[in-house]
FIKOLTOR-587066 format. One record per residue: residue number from 1; residue in three letters; x, y, z of N, C-alpha, C in turn. Coordinates in pm, 1 decimal, padded with zeros to 6 digits. Layout:
// FIKOLTOR-587066
i=NUM; aa=ala; n.X=X; n.Y=Y; n.Z=Z; ca.X=X; ca.Y=Y; ca.Z=Z; c.X=X; c.Y=Y; c.Z=Z
...
This chain:
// FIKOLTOR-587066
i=1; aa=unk; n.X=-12432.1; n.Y=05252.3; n.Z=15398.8; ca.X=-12559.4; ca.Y=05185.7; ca.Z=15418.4; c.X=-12535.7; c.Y=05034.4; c.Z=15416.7
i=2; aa=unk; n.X=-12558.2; n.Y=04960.5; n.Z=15532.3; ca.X=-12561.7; ca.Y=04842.3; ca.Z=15521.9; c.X=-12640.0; c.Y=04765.6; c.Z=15423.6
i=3; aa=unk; n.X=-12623.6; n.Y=04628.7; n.Z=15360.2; ca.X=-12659.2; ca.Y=04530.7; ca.Z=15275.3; c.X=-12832.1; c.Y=04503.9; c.Z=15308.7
i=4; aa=unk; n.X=-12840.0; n.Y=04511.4; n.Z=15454.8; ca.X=-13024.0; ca.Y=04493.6; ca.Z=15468.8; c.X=-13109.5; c.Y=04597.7; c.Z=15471.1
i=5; aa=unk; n.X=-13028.9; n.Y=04723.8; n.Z=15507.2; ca.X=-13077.5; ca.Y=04864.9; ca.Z=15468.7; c.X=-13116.3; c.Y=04865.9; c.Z=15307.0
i=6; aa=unk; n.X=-12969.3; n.Y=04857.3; n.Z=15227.8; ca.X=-13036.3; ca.Y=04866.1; ca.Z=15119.1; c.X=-13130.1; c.Y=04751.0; c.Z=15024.0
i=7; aa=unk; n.X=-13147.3; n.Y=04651.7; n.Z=15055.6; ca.X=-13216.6; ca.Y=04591.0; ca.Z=15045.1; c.X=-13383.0; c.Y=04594.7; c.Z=15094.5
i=8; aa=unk; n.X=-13388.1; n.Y=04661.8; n.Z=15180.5; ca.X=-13504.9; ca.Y=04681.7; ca.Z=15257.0; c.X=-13587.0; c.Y=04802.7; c.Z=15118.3
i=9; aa=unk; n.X=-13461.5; n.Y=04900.1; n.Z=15120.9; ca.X=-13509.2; ca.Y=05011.6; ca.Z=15079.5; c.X=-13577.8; c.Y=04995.4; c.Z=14920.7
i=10; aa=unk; n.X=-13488.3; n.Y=04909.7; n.Z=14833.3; ca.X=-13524.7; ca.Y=04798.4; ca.Z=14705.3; c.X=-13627.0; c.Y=04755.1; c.Z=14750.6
i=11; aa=unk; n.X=-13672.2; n.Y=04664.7; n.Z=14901.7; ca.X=-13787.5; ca.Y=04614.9; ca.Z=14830.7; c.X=-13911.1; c.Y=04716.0; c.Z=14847.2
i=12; aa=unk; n.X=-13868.9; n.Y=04823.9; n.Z=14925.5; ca.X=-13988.9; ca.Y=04940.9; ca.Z=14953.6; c.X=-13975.6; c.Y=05010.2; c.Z=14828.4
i=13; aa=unk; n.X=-13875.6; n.Y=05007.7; n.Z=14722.4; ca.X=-13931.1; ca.Y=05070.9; ca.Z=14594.3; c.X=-13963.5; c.Y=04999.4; c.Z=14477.3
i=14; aa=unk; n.X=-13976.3; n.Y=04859.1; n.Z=14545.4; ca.X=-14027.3; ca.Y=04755.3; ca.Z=14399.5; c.X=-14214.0; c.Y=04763.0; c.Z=14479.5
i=15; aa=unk; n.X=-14202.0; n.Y=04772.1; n.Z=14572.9; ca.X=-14360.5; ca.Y=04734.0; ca.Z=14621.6; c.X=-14421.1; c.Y=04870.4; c.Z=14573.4
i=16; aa=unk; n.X=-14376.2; n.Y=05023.4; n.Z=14597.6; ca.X=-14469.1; ca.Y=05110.8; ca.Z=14545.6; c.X=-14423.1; c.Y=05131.5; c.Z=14385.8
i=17; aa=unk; n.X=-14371.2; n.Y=05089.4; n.Z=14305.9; ca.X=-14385.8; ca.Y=05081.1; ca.Z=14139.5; c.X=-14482.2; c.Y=04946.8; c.Z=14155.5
i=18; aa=unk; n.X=-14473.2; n.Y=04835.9; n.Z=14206.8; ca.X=-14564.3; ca.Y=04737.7; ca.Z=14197.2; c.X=-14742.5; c.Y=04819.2; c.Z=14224.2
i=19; aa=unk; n.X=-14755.2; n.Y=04859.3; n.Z=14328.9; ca.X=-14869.3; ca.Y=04945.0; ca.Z=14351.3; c.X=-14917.2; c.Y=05010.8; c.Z=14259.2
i=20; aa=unk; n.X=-14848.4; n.Y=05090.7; n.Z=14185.2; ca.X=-14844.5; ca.Y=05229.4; ca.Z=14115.7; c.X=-14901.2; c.Y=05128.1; c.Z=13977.3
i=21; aa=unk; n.X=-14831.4; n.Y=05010.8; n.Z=13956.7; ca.X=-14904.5; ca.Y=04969.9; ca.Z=13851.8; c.X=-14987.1; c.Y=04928.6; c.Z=13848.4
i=22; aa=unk; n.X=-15029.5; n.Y=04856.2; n.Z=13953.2; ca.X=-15222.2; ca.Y=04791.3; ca.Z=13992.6; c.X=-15290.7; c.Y=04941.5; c.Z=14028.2
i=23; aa=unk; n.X=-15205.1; n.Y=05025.2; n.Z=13983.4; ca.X=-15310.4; ca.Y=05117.0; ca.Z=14026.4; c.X=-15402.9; c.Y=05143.0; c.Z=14138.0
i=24; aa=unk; n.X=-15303.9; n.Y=05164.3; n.Z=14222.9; ca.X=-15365.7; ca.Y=05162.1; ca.Z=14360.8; c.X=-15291.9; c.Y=05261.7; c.Z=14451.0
i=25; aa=unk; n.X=-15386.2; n.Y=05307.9; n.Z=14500.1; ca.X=-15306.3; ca.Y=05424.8; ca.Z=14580.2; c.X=-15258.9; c.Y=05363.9; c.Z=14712.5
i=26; aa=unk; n.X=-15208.1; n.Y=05420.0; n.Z=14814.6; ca.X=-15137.2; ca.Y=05352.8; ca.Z=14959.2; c.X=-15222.4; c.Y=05254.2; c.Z=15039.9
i=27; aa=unk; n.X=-15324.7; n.Y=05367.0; n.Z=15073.5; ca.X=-15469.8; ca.Y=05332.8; ca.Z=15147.0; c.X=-15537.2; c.Y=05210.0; c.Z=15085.1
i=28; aa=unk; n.X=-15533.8; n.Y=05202.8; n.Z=14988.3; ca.X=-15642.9; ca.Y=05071.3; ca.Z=14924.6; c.X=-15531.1; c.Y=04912.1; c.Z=14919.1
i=29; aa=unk; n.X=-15395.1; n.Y=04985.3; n.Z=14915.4; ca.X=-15283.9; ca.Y=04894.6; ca.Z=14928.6; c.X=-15305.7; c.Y=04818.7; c.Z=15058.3
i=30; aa=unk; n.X=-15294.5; n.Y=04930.0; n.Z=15135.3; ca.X=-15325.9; ca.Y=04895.6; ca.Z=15281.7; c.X=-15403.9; c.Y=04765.2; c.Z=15333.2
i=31; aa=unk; n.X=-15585.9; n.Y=04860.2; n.Z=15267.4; ca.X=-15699.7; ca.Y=04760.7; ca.Z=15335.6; c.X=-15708.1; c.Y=04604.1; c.Z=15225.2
i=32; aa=unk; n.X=-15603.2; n.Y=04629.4; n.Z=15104.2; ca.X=-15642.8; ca.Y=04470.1; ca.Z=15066.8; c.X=-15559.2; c.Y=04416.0; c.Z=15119.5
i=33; aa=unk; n.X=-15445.8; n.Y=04437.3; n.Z=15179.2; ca.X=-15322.9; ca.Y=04336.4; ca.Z=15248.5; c.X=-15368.8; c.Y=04309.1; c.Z=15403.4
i=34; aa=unk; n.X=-15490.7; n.Y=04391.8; n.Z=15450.1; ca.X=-15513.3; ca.Y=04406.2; ca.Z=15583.8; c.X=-15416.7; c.Y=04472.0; c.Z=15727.7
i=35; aa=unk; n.X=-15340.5; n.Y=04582.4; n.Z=15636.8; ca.X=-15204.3; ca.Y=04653.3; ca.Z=15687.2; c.X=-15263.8; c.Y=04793.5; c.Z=15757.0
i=36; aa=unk; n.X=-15207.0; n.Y=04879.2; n.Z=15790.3; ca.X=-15210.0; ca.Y=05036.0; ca.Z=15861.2; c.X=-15162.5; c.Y=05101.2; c.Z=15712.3
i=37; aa=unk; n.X=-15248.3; n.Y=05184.0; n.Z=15676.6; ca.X=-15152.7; ca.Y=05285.6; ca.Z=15611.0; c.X=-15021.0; c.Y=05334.8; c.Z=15632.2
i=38; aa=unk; n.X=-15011.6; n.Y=05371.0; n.Z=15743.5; ca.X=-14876.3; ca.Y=05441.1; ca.Z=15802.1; c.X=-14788.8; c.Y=05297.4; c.Z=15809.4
i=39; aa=unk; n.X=-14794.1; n.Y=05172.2; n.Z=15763.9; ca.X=-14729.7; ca.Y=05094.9; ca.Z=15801.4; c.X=-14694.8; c.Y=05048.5; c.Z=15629.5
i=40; aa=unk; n.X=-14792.6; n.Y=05075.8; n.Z=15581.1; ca.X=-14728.8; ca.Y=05052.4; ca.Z=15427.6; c.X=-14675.9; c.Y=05147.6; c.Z=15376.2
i=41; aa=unk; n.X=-14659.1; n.Y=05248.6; n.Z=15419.2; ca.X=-14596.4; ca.Y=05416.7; ca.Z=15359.5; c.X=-14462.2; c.Y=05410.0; c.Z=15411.5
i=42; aa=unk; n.X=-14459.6; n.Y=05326.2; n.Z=15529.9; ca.X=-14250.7; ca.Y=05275.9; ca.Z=15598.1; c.X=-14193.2; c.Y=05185.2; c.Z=15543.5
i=43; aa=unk; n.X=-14325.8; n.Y=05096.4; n.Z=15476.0; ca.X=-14243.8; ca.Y=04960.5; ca.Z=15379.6; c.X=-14213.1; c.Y=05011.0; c.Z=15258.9
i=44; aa=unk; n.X=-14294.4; n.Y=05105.4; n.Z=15215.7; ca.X=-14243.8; ca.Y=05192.2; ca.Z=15079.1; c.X=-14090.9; c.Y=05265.4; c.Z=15097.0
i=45; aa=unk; n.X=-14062.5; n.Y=05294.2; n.Z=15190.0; ca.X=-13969.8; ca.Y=05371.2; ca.Z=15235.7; c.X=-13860.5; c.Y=05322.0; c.Z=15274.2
i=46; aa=unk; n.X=-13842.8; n.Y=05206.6; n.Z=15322.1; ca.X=-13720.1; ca.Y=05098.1; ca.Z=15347.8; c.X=-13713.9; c.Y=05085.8; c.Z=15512.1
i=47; aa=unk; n.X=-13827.2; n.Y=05150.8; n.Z=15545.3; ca.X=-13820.9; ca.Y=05193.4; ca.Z=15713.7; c.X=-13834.6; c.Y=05075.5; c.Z=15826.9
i=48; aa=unk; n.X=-13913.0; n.Y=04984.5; n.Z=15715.8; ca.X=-13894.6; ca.Y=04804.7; ca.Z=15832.5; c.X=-13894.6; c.Y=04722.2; c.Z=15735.4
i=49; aa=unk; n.X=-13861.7; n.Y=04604.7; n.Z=15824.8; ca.X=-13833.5; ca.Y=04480.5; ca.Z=15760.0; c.X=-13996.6; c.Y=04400.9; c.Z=15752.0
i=50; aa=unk; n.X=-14044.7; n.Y=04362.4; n.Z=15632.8; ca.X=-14200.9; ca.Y=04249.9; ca.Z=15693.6; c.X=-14135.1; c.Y=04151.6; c.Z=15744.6
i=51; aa=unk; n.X=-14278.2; n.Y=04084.4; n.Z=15782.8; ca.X=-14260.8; ca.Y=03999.6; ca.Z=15800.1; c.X=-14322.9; c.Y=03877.3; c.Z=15716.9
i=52; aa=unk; n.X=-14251.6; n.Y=03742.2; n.Z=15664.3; ca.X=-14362.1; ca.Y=03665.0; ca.Z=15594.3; c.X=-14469.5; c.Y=03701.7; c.Z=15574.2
i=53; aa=unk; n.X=-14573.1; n.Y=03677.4; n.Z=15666.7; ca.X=-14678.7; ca.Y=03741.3; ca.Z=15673.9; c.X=-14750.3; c.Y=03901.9; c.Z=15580.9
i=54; aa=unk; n.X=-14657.8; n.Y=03934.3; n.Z=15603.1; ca.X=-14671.3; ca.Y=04059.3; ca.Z=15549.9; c.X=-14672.1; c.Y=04073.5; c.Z=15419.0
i=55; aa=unk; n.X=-14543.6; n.Y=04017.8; n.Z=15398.6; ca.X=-14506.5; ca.Y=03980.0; ca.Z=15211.9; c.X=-14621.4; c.Y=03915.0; c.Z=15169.7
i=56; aa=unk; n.X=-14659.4; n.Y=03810.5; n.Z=15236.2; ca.X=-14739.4; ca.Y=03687.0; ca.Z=15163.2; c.X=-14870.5; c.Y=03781.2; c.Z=15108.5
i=57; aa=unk; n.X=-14917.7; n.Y=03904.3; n.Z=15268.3; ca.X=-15040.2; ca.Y=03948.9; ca.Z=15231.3; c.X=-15008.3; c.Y=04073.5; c.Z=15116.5
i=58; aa=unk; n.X=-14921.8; n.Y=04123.1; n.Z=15073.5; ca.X=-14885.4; ca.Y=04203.4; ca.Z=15008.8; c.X=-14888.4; c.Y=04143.4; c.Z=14895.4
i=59; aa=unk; n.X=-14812.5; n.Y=04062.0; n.Z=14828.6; ca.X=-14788.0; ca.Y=03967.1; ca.Z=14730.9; c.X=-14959.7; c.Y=03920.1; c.Z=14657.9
i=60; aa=unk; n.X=-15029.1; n.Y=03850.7; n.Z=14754.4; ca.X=-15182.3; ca.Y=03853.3; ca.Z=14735.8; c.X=-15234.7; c.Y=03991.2; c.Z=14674.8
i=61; aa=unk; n.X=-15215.2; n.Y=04051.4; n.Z=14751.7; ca.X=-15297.6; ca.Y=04220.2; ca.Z=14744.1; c.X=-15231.4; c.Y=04268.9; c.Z=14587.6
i=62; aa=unk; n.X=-15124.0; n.Y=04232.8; n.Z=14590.8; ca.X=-15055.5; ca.Y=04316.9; ca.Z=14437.2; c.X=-15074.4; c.Y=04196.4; c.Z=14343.7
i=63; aa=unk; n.X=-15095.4; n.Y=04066.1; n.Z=14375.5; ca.X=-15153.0; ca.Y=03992.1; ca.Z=14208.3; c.X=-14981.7; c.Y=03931.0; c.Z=14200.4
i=64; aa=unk; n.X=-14876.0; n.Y=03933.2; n.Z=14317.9; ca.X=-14721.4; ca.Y=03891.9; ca.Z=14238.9; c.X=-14717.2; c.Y=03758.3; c.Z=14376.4
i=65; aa=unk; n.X=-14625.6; n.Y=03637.2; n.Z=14281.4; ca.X=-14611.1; ca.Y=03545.1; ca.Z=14357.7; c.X=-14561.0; c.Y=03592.5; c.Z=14475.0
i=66; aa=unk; n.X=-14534.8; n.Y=03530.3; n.Z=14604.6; ca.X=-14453.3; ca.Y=03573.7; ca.Z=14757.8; c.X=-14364.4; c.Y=03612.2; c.Z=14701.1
i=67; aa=unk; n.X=-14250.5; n.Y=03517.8; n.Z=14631.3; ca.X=-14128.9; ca.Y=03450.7; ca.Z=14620.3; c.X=-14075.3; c.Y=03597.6; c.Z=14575.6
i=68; aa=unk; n.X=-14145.0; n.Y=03655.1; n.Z=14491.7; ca.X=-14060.0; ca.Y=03790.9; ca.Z=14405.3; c.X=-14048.9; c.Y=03880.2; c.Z=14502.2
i=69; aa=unk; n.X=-14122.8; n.Y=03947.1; n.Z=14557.3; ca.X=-14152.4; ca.Y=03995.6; ca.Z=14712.6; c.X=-14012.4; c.Y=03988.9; c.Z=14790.8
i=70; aa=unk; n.X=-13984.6; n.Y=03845.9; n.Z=14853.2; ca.X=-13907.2; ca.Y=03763.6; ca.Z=14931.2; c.X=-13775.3; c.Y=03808.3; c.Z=14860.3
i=71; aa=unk; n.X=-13747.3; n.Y=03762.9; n.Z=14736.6; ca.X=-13624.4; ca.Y=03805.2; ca.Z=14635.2; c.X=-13613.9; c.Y=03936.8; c.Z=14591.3
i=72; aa=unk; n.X=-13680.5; n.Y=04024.3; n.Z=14626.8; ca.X=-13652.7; ca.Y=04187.0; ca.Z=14624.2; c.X=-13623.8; c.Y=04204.4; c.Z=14807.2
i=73; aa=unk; n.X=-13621.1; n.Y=04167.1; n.Z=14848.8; ca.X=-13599.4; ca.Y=04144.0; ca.Z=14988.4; c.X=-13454.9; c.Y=04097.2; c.Z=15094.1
i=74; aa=unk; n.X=-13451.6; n.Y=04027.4; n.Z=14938.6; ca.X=-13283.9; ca.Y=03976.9; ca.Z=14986.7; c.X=-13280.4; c.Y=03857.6; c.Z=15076.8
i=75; aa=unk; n.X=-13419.3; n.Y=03773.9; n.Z=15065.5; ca.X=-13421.3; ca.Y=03666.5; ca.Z=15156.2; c.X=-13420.0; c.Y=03531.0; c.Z=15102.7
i=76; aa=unk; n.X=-13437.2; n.Y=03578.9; n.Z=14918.3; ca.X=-13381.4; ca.Y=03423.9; ca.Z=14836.7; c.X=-13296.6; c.Y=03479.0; c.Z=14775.6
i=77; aa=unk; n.X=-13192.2; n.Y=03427.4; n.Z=14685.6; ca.X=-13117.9; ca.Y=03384.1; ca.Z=14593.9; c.X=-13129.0; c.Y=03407.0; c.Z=14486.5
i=78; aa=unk; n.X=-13068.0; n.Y=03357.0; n.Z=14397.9; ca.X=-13130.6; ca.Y=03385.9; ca.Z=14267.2; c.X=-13148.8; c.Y=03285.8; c.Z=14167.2
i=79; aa=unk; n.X=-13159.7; n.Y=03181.7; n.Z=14266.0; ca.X=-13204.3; ca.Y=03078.5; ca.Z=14186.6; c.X=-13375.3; c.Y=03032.3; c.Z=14142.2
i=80; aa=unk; n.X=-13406.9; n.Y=03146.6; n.Z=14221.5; ca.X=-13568.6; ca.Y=03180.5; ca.Z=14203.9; c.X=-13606.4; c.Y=03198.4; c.Z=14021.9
i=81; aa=unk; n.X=-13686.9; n.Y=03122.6; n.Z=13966.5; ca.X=-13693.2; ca.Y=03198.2; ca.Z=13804.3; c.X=-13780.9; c.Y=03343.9; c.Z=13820.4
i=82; aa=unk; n.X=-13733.8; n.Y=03357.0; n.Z=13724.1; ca.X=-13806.1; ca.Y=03538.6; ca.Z=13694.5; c.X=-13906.3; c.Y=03513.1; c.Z=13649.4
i=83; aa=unk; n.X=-13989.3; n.Y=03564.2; n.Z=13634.3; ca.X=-14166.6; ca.Y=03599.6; ca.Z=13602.0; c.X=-14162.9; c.Y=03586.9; c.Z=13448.2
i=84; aa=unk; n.X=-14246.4; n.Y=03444.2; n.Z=13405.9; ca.X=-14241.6; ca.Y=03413.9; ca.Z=13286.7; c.X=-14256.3; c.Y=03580.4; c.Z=13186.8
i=85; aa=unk; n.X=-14247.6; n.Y=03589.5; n.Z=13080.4; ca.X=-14270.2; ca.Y=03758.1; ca.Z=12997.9; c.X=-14382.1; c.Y=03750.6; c.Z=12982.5
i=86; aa=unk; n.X=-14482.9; n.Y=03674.4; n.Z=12942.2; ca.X=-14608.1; ca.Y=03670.0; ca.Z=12924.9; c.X=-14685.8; c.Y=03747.9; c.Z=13014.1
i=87; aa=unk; n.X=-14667.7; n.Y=03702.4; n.Z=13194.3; ca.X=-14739.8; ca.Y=03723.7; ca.Z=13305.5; c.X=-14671.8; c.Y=03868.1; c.Z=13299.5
i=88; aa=unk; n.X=-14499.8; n.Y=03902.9; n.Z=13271.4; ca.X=-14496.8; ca.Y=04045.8; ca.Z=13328.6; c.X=-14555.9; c.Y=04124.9; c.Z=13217.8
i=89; aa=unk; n.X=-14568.9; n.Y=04100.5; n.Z=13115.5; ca.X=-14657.7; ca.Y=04169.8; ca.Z=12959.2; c.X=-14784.6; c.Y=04232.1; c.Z=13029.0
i=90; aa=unk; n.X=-14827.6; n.Y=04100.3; n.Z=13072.7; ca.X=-14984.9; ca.Y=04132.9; ca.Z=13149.4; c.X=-14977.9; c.Y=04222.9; c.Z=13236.2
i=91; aa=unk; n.X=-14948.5; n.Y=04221.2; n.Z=13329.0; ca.X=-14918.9; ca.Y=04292.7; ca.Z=13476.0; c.X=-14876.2; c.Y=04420.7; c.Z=13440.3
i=92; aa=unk; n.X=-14795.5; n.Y=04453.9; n.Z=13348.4; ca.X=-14758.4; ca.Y=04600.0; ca.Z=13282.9; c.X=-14806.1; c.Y=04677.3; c.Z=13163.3
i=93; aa=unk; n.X=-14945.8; n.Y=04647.8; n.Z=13146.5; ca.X=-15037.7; ca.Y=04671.5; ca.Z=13004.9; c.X=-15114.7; c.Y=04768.0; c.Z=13056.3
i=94; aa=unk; n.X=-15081.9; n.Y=04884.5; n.Z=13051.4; ca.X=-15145.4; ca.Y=05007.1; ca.Z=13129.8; c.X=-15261.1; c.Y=05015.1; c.Z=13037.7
i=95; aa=unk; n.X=-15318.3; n.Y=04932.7; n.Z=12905.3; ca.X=-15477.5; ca.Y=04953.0; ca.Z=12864.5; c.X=-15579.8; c.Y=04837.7; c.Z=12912.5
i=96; aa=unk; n.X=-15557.6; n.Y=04744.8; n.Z=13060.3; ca.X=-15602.0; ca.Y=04668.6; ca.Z=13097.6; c.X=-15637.3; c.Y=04725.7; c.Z=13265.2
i=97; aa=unk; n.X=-15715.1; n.Y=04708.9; n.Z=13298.2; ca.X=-15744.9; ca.Y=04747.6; ca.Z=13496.4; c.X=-15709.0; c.Y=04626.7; c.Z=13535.6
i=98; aa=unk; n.X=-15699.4; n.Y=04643.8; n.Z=13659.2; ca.X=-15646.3; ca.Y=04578.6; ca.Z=13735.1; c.X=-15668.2; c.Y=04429.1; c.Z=13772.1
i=99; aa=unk; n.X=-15860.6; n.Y=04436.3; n.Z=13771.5; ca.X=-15890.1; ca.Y=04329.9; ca.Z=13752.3; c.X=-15884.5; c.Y=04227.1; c.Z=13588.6
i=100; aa=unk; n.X=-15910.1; n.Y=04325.8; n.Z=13531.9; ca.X=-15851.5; ca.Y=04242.3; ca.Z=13389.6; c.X=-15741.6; c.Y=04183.1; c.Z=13390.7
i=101; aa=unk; n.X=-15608.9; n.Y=04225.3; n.Z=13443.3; ca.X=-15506.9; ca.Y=04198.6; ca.Z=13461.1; c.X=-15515.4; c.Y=04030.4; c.Z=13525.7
i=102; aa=unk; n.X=-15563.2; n.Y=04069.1; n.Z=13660.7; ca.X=-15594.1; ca.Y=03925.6; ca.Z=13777.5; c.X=-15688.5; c.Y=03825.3; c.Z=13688.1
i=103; aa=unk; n.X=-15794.2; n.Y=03874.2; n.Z=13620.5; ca.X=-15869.8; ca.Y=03779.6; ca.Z=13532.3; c.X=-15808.7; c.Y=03702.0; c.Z=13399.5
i=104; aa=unk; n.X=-15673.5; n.Y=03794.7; n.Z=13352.5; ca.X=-15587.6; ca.Y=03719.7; ca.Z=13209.0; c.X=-15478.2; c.Y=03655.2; c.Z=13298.8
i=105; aa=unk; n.X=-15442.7; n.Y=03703.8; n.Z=13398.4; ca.X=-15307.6; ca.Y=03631.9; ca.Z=13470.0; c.X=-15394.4; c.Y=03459.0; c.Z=13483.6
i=106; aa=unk; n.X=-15484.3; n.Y=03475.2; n.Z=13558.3; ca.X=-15573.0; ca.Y=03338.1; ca.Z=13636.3; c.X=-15590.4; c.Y=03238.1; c.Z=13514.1
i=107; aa=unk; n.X=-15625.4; n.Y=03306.1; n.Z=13392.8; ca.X=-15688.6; ca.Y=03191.0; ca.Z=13264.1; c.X=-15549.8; c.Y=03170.0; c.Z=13215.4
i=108; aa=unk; n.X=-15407.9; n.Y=03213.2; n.Z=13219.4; ca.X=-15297.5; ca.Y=03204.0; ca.Z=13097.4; c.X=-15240.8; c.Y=03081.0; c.Z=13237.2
i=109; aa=unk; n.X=-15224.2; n.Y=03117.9; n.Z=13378.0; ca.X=-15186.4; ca.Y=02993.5; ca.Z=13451.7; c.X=-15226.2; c.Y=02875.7; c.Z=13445.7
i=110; aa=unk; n.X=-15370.2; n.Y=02885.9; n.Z=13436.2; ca.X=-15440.7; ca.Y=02782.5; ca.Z=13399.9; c.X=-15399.6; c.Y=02658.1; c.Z=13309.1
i=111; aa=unk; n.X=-15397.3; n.Y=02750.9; n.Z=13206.8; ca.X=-15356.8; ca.Y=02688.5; ca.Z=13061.0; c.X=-15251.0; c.Y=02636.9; c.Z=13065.0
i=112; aa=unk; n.X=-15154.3; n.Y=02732.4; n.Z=13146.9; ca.X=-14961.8; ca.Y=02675.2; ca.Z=13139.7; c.X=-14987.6; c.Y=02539.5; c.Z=13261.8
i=113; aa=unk; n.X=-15033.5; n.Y=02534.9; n.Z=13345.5; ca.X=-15091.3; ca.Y=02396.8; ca.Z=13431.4; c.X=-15114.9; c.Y=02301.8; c.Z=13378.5
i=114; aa=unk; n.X=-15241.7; n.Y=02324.0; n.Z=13313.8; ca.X=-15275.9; ca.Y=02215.9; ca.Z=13196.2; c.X=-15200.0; c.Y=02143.3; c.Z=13125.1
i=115; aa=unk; n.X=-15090.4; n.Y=02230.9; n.Z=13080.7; ca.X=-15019.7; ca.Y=02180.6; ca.Z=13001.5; c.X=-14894.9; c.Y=02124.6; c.Z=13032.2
i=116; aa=unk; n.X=-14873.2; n.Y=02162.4; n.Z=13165.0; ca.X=-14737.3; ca.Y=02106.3; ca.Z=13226.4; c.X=-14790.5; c.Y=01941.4; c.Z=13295.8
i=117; aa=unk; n.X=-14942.4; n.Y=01850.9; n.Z=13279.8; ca.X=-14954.5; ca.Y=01791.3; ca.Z=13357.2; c.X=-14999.8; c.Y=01689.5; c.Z=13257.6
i=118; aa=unk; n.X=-14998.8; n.Y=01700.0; n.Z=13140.6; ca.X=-15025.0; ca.Y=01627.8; ca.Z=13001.6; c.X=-14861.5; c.Y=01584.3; c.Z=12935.6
């Protein structure tokens, strides 16, 4: 298996554990990224490559910066930082929905902003 095969296929199994934890089934994956079902069920699968575009609307739709997306993708480096623990704490607190999740992620950025500009 070539290096972009398996890479492809990584990022089609970081996007449906990413899903699986917003709790979202394919279809609803789909209509918040503005995708085909059958077109997010091949990205789950390693079956195409996105495009920007795609990531960016995916990335939106799942609540995760592009960049992580892009770097499960094999299209940055690794000089990318990893997802402060705080934000992945949040994002993986299976007694919070989804929007709770997007509503504690939005107020803890906030705060880390604030504070990076003082």
């Amino acid at each position: 298996m070539s290096e972009n095969a398996e890479d492809l296929k990584g990022l089609g199994a970081f996007i449906r554990s990413q899903r699986r934890l917003a709790e979202l089934s394919q279809r609803e994956l789909a209509k918040l990224a503005k995708l085909s079902d059958p077109y997010v069920s091949q990205l789950e699968r390693g079956l195409h490559e996105p495009s920007v575009r795609v990531v960016k609307a995916l990335s939106a739709a799942l609540n995760l910066p592009a960049e992580v997306l892009m770097k499960q993708a094999g299209w940055l480096g690794l000089e990318i930082e990893e997802e402060p623990e705080t934000e992945a704490a949040i994002r993986n607190d299976s007694n919070l929905t989804n929007s709770q999740k997007s509503a504690m992620l939005e107020i803890y950025k906030g705060f880390v902003s604030s504070n990076e500009t003082k």
